[in-house]
C-alpha positions as CSV (number, residue, x, y, z in Angstrom):
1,X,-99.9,43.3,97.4
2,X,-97.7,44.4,94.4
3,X,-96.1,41.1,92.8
4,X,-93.3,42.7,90.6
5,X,-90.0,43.5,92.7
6,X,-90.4,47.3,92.1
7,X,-93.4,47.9,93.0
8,X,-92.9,45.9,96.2
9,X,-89.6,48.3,96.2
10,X,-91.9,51.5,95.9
11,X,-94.2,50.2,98.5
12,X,-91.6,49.9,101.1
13,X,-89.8,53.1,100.5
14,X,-93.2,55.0,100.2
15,X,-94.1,53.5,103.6
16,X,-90.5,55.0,104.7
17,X,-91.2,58.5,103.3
18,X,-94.7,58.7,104.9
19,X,-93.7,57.8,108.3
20,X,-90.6,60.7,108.2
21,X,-93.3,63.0,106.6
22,X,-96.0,62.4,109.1
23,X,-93.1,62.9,112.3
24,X,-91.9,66.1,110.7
25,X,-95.4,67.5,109.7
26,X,-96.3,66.4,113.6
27,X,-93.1,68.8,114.6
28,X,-93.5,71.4,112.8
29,X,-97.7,71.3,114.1
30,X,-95.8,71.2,117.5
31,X,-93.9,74.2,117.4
32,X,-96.6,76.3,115.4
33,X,-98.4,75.4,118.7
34,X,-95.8,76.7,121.2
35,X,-95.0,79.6,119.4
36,X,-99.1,81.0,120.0
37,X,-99.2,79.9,123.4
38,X,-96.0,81.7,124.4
39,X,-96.6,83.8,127.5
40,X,-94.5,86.8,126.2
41,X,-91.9,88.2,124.1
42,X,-88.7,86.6,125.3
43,X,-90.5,83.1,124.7
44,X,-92.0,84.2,122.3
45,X,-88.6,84.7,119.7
46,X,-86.8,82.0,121.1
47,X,-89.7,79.6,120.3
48,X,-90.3,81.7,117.0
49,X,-86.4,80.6,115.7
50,X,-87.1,77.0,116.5
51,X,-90.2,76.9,114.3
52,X,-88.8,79.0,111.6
53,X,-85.8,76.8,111.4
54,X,-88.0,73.3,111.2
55,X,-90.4,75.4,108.6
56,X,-87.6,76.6,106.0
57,X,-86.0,73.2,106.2
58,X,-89.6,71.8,105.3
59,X,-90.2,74.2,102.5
60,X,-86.5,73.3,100.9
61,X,-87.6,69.8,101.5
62,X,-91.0,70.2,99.4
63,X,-92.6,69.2,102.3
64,X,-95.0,72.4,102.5
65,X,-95.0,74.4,99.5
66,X,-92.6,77.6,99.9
67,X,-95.8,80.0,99.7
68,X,-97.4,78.2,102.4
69,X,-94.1,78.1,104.9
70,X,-93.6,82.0,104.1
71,X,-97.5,82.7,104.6
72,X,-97.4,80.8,108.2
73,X,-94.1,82.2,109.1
74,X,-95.4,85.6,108.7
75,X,-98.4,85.4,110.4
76,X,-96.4,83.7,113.4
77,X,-93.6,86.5,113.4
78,X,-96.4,89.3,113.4
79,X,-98.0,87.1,116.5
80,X,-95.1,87.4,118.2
81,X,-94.3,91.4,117.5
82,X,-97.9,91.7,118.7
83,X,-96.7,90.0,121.8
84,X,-94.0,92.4,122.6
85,X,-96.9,95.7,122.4
């Protein structure tokens, strides 16, 4: 345990950030997950917008690097066009 009032300030605030990191990582996982198990198209793109959405407001967030969120949302778009074939 940190004795000096900042570090016990840092402590507590990284415990905040982790917890909101973990839940939005966690929902973002989630709709990665629906977006591959969509039975067609139709589901396919409307589960495709929600996961996009949650994936560019991580990447502005720093919470997945830019590259990373562009590299996943490609690969899920071009699941979903395959979809539609």
């Amino acid at each position: 345990m940190p004795n000096i009032k900042s570090a016990k300030k840092r402590m507590e605030l990284s415990r905040v950030a982790r917890t909101a990191n973990r839940s939005n990582r966690a929902r973002i996982r989630t709709a990665i997950k629906r977006v591959r198990t969509a039975a067609n198209a139709d589901e396919g793109v409307a589960r495709l917008q929600e996961a996009v959405a949650l994936l560019d407001r991580a990447a502005t967030r720093r919470l997945y690097h830019p590259n990373a969120v562009a590299r996943v949302k490609s690969s899920l778009q071009r699941h979903v066009n395959g979809l539609s074939a």
